[in-house]
C-alpha positions, 0 to 999 in steps of 0.5 A, spaced: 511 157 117 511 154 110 505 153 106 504 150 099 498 148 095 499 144 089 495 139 084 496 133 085 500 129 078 503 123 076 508 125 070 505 130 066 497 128 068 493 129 074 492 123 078 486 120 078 485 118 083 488 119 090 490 111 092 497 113 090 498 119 095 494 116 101 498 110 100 505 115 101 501 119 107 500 111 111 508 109 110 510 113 117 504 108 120 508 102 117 511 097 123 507 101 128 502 099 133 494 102 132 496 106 139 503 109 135 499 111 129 498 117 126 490 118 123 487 122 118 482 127 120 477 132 118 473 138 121 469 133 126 472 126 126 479 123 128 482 116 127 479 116 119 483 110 116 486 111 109 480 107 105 474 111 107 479 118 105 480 114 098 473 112 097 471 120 100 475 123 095 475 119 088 468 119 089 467 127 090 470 129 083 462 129 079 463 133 072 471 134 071 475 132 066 481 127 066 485 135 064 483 137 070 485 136 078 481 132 082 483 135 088 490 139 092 496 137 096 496 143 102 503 142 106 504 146 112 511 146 115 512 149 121 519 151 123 523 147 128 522 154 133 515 154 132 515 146 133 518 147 139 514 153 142 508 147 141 505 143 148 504 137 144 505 138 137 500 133 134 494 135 138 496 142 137 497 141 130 491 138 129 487 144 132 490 149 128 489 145 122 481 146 124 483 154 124 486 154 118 482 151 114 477 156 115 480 161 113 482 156 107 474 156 105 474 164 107 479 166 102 474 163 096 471 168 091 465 163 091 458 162 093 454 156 094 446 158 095 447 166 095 452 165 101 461 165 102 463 160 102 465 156 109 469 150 111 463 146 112 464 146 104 471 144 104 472 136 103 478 135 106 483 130 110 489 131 114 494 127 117 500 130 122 507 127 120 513 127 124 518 124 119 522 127 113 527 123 108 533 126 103 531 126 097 534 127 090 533 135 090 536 136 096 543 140 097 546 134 101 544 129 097 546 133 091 553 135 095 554 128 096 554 126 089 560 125 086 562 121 092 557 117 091 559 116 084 567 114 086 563 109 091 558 106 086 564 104 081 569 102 086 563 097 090 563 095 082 570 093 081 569 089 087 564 085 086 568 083 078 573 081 082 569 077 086 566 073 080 573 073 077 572 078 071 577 083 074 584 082 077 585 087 083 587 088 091 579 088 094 582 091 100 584 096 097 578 098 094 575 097 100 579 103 104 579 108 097 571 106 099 572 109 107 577 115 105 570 117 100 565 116 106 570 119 112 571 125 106 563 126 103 560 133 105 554 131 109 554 126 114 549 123 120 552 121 126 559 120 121 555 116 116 555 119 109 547 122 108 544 118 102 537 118 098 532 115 104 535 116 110 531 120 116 533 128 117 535 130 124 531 135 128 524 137 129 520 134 121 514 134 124 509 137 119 501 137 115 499 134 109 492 136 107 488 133 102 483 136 100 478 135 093 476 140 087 469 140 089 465 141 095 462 137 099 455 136 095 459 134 090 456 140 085 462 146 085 469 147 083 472 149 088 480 150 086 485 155 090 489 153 084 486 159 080 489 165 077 484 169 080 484 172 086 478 175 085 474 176 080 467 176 076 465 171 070 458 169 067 457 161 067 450 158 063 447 166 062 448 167 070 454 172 074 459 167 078 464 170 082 471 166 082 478 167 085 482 164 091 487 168 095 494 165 096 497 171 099 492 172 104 491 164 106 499 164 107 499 170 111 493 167 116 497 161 116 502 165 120 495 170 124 492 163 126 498 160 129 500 166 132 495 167 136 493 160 137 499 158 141 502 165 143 507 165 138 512 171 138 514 171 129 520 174 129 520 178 122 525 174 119 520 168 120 513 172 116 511 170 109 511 178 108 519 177 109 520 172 104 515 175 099 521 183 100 527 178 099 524 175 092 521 183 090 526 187 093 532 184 097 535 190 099 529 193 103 529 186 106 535 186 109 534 194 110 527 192 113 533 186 119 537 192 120 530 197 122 528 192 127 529 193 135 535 191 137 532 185 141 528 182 136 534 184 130 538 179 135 533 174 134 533 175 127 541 174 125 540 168 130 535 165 126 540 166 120 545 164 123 542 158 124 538 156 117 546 156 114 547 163 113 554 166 114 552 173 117 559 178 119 558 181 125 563 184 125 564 192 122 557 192 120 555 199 117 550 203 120 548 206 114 543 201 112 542 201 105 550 199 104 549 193 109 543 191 105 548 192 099 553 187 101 549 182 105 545 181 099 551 179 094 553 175 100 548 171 102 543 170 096 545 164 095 545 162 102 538 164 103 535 162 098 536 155 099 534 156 106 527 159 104 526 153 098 527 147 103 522 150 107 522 155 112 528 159 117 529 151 120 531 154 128 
């Protein structure tokens, strides 16, 4: 499970409105029919259309500066193992979206009215996507660069020797094209991956939409604060203020864990990447202290996400393993926990 909050922005500002966000959230729907759809919904209400969600947000941001986020992007990625385990993965994520985001709205350091903070506070819609597209960032795409490059030139010449402003052998261009795409490093189905094009496997995942002020369009309340809790006074009067990412990570994982029976291998945990960032050899110290079943499971799991782990001769004394698998599989590992989660 990997879970991000970010401030929507376009460039260097902060959207100001959430047109362009919805718009990008309603591309999966295109071509489809009202049956096939995927819908935006809430706490209490299903099948929400895009102009309500735009209308709801753009009208809740009473009081903030062009400087300031009118309202967060919440992604929550379940893994392909958690996605697997599920009965009927967009009913299913639609139930835990509910359960998360009451922990959302728990883990302010706010009051409204002299009481905590609660989900019928929190402004939010969601929407289940089952797709994913390469982008520019990704490690295939990035790897496949320099043969898109060659390709790119080589199709150029071909079209100057079409329109004449070139001499050369168009059909021998053309096969110095096909050697590129056959020799490129990453490939769908024998096709050479490109910016656009559908990953494979489980994608299905979250966006949640949620605004900067709470529902009665009186209080800020942003989980981008540098507070996780924290007092301050505000027009003479003590204000509480916070929210605590850490704590909302880790009741991502509780929530789905106990919702759907889900058995997390430590590898998978937010406590596992957050030891591999601080401390990466208590980290792999921590694989090898596991018991043997569960130890299995997490080098499969590695395995399966990129990393190349020797099997053989692996020494018993754990900080010396933790020693040699970190310089190893650094590398690796990060790019793994970067893309989204384990991916198994």
């Amino acid at each position: 499970m990997y879970v991000t909050i970010t401030a929507q922005q376009t460039g260097e500002n902060f959207a100001q409105s959430s047109v362009d966000f919805v718009n990008y959230l309603e591309k999966e729907n295109e071509g489809k029919t009202i049956e096939e759809q995927e819908h935006f919904f809430n706490q209490y209400s299903e099948e929400i259309y895009a102009e309500e969600v735009i209308r709801e947000i753009d009208g809740n941001k009473a009081k903030l500066k062009r400087d300031e986020p009118k309202f967060y992007s919440i992604t929550v990625n379940p893994s392909s193992r958690e996605l697997k385990h599920l009965q009927n993965s967009s009913e299913d994520l639609k139930a835990y979206t509910k359960e998360l985001m009451k922990e959302y709205a728990k883990n302010f350091n706010r009051e409204i009215n002299g009481r905590p903070v609660n989900v019928d506070d929190i402004k939010y819609y969601a929407k289940i996507e089952h797709k994913r597209t390469y982008k520019g960032t990704d490690k295939a795409i990035i790897e496949n660069q320099s043969y898109a490059t060659k390709i790119l030139e080589l199709k150029k010449d071909i079209r100057k020797i079409e329109e004449g402003n070139l001499q050369g052998n168009k059909k021998a261009l053309q096969k110095k094209i096909a050697k590129l795409e056959q020799k490129a490093l990453h490939k769908i189905k024998g096709k050479r991956i490109v910016r656009g094009m559908q990953k494979e496997g489980f994608q299905t995942h979250i966006h949640i939409i949620v605004s900067r002020k709470d529902m009665s369009n009186k209080y800020s309340l942003s989980p981008g604060s540098k507070y996780t809790a924290s007092n301050t006074k505000m027009h003479g009067k003590a204000v509480k203020r916070g929210f605590n990412r850490n704590n909302f990570f880790k009741k991502a994982e509780e929530v789905f864990d106990k919702q759907f029976k889900y058995k997390r291998n430590y590898v998978e945990t937010y406590k596992a990447r957050k030891a591999f960032i601080k401390n990466p050899k208590r980290y792999f110290a921590s694989i090898m202290g596991l018991p043997t079943n569960q130890k299995v499971v997490a080098f499969k799991l590695l395995g399966k996400s990129g990393v190349k782990i020797p099997l053989m001769n692996i020494p018993t004394n754990k900080a010396q393993l933790a020693y040699k698998l970190f310089k190893k599989l650094k590398q690796t590992i990060d790019r793994g926990i970067q893309s989204s989660s384990i991916g198994v």
